[in-house]
Wavefront OBJ file of the C-alpha trace (Angstrom):
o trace
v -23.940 12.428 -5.673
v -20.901 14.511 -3.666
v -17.400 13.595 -3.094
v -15.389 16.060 -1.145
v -11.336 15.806 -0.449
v -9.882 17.960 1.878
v -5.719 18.116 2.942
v -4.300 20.250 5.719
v -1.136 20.468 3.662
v 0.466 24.013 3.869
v 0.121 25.580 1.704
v -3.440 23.634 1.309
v -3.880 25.239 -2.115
v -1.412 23.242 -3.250
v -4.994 20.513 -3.969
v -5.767 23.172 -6.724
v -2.660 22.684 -8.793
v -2.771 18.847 -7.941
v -6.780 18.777 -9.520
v -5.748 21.232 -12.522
v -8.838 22.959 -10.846
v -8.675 26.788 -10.092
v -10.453 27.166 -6.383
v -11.884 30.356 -7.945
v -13.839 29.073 -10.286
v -16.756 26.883 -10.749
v -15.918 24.362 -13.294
v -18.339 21.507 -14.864
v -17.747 18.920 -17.303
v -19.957 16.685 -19.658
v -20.646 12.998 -18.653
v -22.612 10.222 -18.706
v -26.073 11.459 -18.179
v -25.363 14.679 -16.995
v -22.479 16.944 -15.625
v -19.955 16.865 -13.358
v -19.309 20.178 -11.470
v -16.455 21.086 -9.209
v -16.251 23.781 -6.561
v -13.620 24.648 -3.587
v -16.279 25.248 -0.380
v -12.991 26.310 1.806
v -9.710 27.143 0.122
v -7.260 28.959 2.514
v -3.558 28.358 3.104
v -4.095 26.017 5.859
v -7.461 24.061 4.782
v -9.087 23.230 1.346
v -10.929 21.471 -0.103
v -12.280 20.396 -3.584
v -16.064 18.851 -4.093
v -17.221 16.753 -7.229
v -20.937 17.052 -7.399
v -22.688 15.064 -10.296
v -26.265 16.077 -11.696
v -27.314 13.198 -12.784
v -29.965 13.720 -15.993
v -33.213 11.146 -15.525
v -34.829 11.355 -18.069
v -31.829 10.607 -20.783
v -31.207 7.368 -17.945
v -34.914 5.704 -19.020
v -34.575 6.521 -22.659
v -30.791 5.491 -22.585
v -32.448 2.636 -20.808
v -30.784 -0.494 -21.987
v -32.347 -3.066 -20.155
v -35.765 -5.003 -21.599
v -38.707 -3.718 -20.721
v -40.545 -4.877 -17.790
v -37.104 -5.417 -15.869
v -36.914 -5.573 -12.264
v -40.539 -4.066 -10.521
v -42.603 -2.090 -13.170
v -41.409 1.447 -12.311
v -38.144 0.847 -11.833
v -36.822 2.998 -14.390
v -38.366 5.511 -12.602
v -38.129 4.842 -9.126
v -34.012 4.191 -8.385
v -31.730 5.587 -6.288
v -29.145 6.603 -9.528
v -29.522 10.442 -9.684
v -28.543 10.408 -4.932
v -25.656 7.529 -4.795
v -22.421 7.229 -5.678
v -22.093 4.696 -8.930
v -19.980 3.670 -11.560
v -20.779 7.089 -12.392
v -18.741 8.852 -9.675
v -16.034 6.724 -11.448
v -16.785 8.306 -14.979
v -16.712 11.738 -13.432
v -13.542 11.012 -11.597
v -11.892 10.363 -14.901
v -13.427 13.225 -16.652
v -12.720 15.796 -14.444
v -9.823 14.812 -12.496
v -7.593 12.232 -15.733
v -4.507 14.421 -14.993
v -4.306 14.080 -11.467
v -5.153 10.463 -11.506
v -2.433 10.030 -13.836
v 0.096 12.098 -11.381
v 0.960 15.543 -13.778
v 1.381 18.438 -12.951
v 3.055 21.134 -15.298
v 3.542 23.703 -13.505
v 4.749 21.744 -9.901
v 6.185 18.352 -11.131
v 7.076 16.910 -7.880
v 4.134 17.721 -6.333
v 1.896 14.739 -7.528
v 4.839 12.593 -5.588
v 4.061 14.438 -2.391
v 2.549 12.834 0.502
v -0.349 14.161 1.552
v -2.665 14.608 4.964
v -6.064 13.807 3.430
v -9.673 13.158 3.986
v -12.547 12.014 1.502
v -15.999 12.254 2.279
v -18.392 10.465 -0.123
v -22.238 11.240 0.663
v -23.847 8.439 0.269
v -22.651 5.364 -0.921
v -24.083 1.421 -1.174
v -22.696 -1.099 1.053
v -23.657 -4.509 2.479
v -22.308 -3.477 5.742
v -19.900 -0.696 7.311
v -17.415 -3.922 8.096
v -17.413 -4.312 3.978
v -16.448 -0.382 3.472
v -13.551 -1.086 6.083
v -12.514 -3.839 4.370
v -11.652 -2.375 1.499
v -10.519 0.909 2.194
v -8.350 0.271 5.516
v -5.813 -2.143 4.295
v -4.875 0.640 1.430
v -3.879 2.838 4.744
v -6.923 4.496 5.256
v -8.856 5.132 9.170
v -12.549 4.670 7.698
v -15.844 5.967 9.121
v -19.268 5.468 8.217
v -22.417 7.027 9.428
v -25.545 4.476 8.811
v -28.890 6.015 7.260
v -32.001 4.784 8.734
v -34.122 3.604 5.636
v -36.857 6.127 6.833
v -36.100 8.701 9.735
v -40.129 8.796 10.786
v -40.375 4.812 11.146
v -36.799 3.862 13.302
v -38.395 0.341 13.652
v -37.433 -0.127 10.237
v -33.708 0.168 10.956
v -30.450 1.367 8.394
v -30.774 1.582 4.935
v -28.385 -0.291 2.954
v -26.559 3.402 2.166
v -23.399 4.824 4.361
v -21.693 8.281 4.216
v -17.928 7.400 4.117
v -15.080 9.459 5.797
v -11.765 8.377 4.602
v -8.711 9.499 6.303
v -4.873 9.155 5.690
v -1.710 10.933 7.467
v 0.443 10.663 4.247
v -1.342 9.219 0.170
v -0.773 10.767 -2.722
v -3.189 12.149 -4.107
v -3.259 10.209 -7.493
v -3.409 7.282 -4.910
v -6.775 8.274 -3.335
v -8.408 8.933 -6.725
v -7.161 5.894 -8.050
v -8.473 3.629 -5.108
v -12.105 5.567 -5.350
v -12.276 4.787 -8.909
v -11.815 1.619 -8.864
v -13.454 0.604 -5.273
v -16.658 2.357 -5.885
v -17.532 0.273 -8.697
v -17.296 -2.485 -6.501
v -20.066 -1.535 -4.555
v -22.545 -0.642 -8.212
v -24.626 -3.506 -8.416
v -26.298 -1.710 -11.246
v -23.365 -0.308 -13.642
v -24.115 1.812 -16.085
v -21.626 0.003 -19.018
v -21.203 -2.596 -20.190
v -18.924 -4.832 -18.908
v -16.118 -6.213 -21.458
v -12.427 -6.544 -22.228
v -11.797 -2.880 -21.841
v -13.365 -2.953 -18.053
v -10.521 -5.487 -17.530
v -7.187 -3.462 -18.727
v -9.198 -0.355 -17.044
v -8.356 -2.281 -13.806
v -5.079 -3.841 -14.720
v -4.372 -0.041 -15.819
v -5.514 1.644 -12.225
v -4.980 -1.495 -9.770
v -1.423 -2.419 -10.735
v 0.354 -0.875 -7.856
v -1.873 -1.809 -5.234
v -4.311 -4.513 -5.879
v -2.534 -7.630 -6.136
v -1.309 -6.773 -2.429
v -5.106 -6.293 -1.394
v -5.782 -9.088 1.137
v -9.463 -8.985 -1.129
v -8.040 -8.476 -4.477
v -10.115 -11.728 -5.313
v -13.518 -10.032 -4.590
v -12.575 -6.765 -5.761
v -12.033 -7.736 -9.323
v -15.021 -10.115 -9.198
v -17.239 -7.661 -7.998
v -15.616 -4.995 -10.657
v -15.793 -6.935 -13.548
v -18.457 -9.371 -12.777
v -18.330 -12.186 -15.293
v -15.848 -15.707 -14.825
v -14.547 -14.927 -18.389
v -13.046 -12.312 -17.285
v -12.076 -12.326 -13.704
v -9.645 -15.184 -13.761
v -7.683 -14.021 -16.678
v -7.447 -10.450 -14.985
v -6.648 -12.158 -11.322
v -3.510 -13.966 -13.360
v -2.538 -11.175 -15.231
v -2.645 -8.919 -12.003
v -0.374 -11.584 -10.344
v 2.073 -12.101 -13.182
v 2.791 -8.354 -13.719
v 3.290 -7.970 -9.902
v 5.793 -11.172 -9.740
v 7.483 -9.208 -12.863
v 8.174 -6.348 -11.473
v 9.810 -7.578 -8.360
v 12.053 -9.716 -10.245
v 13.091 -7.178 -12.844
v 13.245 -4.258 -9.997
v 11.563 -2.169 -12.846
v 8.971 -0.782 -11.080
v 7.258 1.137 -8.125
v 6.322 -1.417 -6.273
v 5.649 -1.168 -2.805
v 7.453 -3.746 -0.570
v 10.467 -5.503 -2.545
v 12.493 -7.365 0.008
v 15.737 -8.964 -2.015
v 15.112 -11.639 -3.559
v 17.572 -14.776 -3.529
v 19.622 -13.260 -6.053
v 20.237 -9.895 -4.502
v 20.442 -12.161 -0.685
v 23.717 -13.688 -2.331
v 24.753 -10.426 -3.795
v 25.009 -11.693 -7.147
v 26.225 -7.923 -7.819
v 29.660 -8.940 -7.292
v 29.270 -5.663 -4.192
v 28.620 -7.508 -1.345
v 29.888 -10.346 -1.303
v 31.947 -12.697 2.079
v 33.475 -10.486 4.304
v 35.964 -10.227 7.206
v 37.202 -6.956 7.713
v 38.583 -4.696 5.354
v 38.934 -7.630 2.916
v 37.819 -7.069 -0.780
v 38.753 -10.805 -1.576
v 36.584 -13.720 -0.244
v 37.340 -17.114 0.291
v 35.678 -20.079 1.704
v 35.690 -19.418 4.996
v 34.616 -15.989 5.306
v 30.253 -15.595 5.947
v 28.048 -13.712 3.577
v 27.480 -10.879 4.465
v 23.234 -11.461 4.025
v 23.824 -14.878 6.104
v 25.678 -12.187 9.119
v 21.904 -9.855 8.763
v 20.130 -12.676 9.644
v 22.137 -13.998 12.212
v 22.301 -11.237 14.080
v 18.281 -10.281 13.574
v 17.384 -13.817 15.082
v 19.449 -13.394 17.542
v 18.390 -10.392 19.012
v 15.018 -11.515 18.548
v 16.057 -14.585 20.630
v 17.542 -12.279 23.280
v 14.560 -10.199 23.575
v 12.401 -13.270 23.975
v 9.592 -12.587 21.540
v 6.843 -14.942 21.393
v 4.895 -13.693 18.119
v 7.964 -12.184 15.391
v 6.919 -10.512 12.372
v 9.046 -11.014 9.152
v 8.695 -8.151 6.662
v 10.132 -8.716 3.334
v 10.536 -12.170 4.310
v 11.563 -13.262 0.561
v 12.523 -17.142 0.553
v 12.367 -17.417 4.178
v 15.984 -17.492 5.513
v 15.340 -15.836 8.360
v 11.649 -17.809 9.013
v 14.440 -20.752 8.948
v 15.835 -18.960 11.738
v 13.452 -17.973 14.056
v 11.099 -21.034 13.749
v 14.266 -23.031 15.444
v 13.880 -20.817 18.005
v 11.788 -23.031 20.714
v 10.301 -19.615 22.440
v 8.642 -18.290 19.466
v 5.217 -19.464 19.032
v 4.266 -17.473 15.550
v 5.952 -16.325 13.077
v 3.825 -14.114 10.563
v 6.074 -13.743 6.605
v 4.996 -11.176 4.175
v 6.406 -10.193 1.104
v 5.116 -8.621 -2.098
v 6.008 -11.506 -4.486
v 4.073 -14.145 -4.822
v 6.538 -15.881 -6.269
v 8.838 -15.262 -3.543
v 6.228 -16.964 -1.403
v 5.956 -19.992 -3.674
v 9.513 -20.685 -3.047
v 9.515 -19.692 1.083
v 6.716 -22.759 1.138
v 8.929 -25.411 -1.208
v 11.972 -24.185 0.709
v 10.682 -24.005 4.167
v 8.616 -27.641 3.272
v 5.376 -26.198 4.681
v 3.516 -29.039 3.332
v 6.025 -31.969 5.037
v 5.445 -30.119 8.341
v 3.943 -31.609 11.431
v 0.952 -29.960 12.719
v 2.021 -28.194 15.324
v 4.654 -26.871 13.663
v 3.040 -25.659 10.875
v 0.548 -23.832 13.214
v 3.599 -21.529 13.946
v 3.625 -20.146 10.960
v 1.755 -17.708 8.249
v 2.805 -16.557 5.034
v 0.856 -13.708 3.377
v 1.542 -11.571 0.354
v 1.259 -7.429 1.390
v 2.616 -3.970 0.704
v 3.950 -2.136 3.946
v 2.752 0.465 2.130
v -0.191 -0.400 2.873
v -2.330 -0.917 6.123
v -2.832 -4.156 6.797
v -4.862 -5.423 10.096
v -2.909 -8.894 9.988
v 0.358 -7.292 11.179
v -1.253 -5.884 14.722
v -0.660 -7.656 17.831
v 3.425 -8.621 17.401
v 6.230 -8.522 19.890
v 8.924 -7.617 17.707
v 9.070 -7.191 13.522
v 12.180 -7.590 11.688
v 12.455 -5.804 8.463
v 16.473 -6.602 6.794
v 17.376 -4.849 3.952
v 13.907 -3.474 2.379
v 13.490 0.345 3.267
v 16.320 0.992 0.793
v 13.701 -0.804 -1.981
v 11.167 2.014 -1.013
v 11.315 5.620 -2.784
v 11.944 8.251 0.151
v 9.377 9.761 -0.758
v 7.242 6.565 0.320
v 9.280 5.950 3.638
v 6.110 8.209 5.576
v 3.413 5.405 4.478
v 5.762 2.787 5.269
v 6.259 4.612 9.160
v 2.555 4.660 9.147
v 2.119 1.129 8.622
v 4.700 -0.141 11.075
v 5.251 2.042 13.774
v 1.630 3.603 13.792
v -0.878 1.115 12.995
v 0.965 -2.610 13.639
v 2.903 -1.222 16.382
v 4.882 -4.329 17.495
v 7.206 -3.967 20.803
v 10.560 -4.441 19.026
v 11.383 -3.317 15.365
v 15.015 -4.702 13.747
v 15.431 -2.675 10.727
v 18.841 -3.093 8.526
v 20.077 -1.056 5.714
v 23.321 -0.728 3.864
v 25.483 1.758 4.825
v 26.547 3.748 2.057
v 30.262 5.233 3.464
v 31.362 1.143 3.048
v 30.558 1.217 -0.626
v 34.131 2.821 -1.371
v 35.232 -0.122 0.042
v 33.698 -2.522 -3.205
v 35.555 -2.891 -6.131
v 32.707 -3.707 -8.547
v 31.357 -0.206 -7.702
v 31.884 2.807 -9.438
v 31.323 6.262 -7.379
v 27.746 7.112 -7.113
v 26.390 3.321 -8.044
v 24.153 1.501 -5.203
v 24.845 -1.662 -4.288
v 21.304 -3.244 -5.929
v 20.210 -1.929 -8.860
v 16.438 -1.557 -7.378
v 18.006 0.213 -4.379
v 16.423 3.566 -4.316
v 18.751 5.298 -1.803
v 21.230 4.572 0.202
v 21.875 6.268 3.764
v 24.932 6.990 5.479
v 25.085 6.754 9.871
v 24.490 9.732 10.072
v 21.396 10.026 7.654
v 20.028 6.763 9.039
v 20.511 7.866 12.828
v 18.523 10.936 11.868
v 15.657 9.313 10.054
v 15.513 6.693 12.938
v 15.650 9.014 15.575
v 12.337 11.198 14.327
v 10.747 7.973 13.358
v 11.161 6.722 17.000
v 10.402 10.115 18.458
v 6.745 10.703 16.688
v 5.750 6.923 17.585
v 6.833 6.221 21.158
v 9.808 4.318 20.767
v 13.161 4.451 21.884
v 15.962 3.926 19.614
v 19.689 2.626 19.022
v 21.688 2.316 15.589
v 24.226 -0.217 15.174
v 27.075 -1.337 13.187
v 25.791 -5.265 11.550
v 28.860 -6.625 10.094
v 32.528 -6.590 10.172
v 33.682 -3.044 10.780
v 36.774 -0.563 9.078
v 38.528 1.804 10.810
v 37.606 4.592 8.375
v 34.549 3.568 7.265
v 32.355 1.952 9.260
v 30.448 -1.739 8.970
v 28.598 -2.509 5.959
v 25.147 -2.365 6.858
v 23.699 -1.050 10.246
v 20.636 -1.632 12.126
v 18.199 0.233 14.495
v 16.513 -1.038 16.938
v 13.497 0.309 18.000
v 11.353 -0.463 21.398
v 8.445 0.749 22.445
v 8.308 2.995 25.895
v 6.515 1.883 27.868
l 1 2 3 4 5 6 7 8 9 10 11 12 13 14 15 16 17 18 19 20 21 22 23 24 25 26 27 28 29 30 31 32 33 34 35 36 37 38 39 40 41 42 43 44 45 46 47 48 49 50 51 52 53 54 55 56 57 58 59 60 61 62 63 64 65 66 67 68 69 70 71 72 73 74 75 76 77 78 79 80 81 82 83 84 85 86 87 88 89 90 91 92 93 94 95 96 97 98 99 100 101 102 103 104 105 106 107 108 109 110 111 112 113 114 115 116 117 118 119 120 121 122 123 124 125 126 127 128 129 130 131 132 133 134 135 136 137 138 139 140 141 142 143 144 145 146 147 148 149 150 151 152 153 154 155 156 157 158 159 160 161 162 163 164 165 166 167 168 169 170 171 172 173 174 175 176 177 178 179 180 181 182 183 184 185 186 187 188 189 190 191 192 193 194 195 196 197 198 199 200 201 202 203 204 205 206 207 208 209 210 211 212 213 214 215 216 217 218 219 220 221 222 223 224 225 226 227 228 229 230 231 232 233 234 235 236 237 238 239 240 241 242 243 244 245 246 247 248 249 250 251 252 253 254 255 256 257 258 259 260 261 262 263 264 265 266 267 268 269 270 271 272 273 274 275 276 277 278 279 280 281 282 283 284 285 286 287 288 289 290 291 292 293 294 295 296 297 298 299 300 301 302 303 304 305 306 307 308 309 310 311 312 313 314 315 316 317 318 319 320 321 322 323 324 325 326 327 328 329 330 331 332 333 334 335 336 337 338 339 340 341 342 343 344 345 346 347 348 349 350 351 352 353 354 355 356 357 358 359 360 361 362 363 364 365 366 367 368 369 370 371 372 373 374 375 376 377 378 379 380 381 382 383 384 385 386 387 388 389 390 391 392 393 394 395 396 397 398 399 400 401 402 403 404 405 406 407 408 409 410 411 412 413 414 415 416 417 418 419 420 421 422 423 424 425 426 427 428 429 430 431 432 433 434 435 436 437 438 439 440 441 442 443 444 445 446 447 448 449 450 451 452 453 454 455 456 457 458 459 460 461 462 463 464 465 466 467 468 469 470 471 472 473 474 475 476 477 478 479 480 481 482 483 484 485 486 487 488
């Protein structure tokens, strides 16, 4: 049973300090039935890579054996595939061996466990119904998965694959906490045979390692009824997975992926933005929200570009879904936020269920991450994404890239954010304070020119940044927008 994990990262030997593993020494710990040893195979300043290589013990498995007798065929004890594949136990040994750097310490370099990564996990051998359910799993957490089929014996092809698959897993930018987290938890998945029992503390094990990511998991469903196995549990977990998820994105608490403002922070509650018209600081009835001039300007560009199929990311409530779905020459529009909640409300707002037909066949709302790749969002003229990247940690905005402008790759991109020379210009805000209080940064032209310009560079697009609202003399409009298009 052999995981590797590899990065390119310079200086690669960075991996050791992230593993609390020395690549100079061979290092084992105690599990399960057996040990857990790990080794460094290549470890230079521009390549390494750490293995995980469990010797399973069989005979403590049959007299550990907690089955009744006579289970399954009659030498089954005996005859399993336990001690070769990776189990549950891969899971124990991941814990064991690796619980610091799944829990994103490091003493000695405490930003590092932040740092995005280039890395690639092999796992040797590893149960699957079918390649197509190994891709399912692992690509919409950003991942480019490969799997090599084994032939159930190499001397008799007529027989065909074996139900076992060596699995490559690839990702430009993860952390590296991310990637053990995801293994631990999706392997599992795949153990038809665990080696626990399954009870209450399986379940907050999974709330524990799947908060971040697996409510967003277009098979979050199927992952925690595969991990956990029994109805009693399941449900409860599903709900509680849901409810903390909703939580954090109203309370802005958290590190959640994809938080698009919600109706509260659209309407600037804040007292910061609030109506403009010019240099104003005082608004009256007649002056537009600011959030209502975004939109307005996002659907209209969208009109003027003529997309067909629009992508709304962050899409909250659905304001701007109101928008472009009155828009006669779009014929899709695809919403995603992380909320669930949010969602709720974009359907009772939107009236989804009083919709004709035809109408209603324009239009999809999912819950996702943009952290996250996600095969639904391929195959889009244009994406508009108003006022989220700001919601993201910086050191996140490389996944996010990934997603967008690498993997969904629509023709057009409309991306807002608030530009943070106009905040002198708010009363309600003291120097220093963001306009949201889940904003994570805030960029000024000339940082968000630069970010957009490399962004559109290392993709194949061509870019522009705009002013998006009324603008002052001395400092500008208060948010701006790039637009990106794809050459050619």
């Amino acid at each position: 049973m052999l995981l590797t994990i590899s990065t390119t990262h310079q200086p690669a030997t960075d991996l050791g300090y992230l593993l609390h593993k020395n690549p100079a020494r061979l290092q084992a710990v105690d599990i399960a039935y057996g040990q857990a040893h790990v080794f460094y195979p290549e470890a230079s300043a521009t390549r390494c890579t750490a293995a995980l290589l469990l010797d399973i013990d069989t005979v403590a498995l049959v007299r550990n054996h907690r089955g009744p007798a006579g289970e399954g065929f009659a030498l089954e004890q005996y005859v399993n595939d336990r001690p070769y594949v990776a189990s549950s136990f891969l899971s124990t040994a991941l814990v064991k061996a690796f619980n610091t750097a799944m829990n994103g310490t490091c003493k000695d370099r405490p930003d590092l466990p932040e740092t995005l990564l280039p890395l690639e996990a092999t796992v040797a051998a590893l149960p699957a119904a079918s390649a197509e359910q190994l891709r399912r799993l692992f690509a919409p957490l950003g991942y480019e998965v490969e799997t090599d089929a084994h032939p159930l014996d190499p001397t008799v092809p007529a027989w065909g694959d074996s139900r076992y698959y060596t699995l490559r897993l690839r990702h430009v930018a993860c952390r590296l906490r991310d990637l053990l987290t995801h293994l631990y938890v999706l392997v599992p998945v795949l153990d038809n045979d665990k080696h626990y029992w399954i009870g209450p503390a399986e379940a907050e094990k999974l709330l524990h390692r799947g908060a971040e990511w697996l409510p967003q998991h277009p098979d979050r469903e199927f992952i925690t009824r595969r991990y956990l196995r029994f109805a009693e549990y399941v449900n409860p977990t599903l709900k509680r997975l849901l409810t903390a998820d909703e939580a954090a994105t109203d309370d802005m608490q958290g590190a959640v992926p994809l938080a698009a403002e919600t109706a509260a922070a659209d309407d600037q509650t804040t007292g910061a933005e609030q109506a403009l018209t010019g240099s104003d600081k005082e608004p009256t009835a007649e002056k537009q929200k600011l959030h209502d001039l975004r939109l307005a300007r996002v659907a209209e560009e969208i009109r003027r570009v003529g997309a067909k199929r629009v992508l709304d990311l962050g899409c909250g409530e659905g304001k701007l879904v109101r928008r472009l779905l009155q828009q006669p020459q779009i014929e899709h529009v695809l919403g995603m936020d992380v909320s669930y909640q949010e969602l709720v409300r974009a359907q009772e707002r939107l009236h989804v269920a009083e919709m004709p037909p035809r109408q209603r066949e324009r239009l999809t709302l999912v819950q996702g991450s943009l952290l996250y790749h996600d095969p639904r969002l391929a195959g889009y003229d244009a994406a508009a994404v108003v006022e989220v990247i700001e919601h993201l940690d910086e050191g996140r905005l490389a996944a996010f890239e990934q997603v967008l402008f690498a993997r969904a790759r629509p023709g057009v991109v409309f991306l807002t954010t608030p530009n943070a020379t106009y905040n002198q210009k708010f009363e309600k805000l003291s120097a220093g304070q963001f306009r949201h209080s889940d904003h994570r940064f805030e960029w000024t032209e000339a940082q968000f020119s630069a970010w957009a310009a490399e962004v559109a560079a290392r993709h194949g697009y061509q870019v522009r940044v705009e002013p998006l609202g009324p603008e002052d003399a001395q400092v500008g409009a208060p948010s701006q927008m790039a637009v990106f298009e794809m050459i050619g």
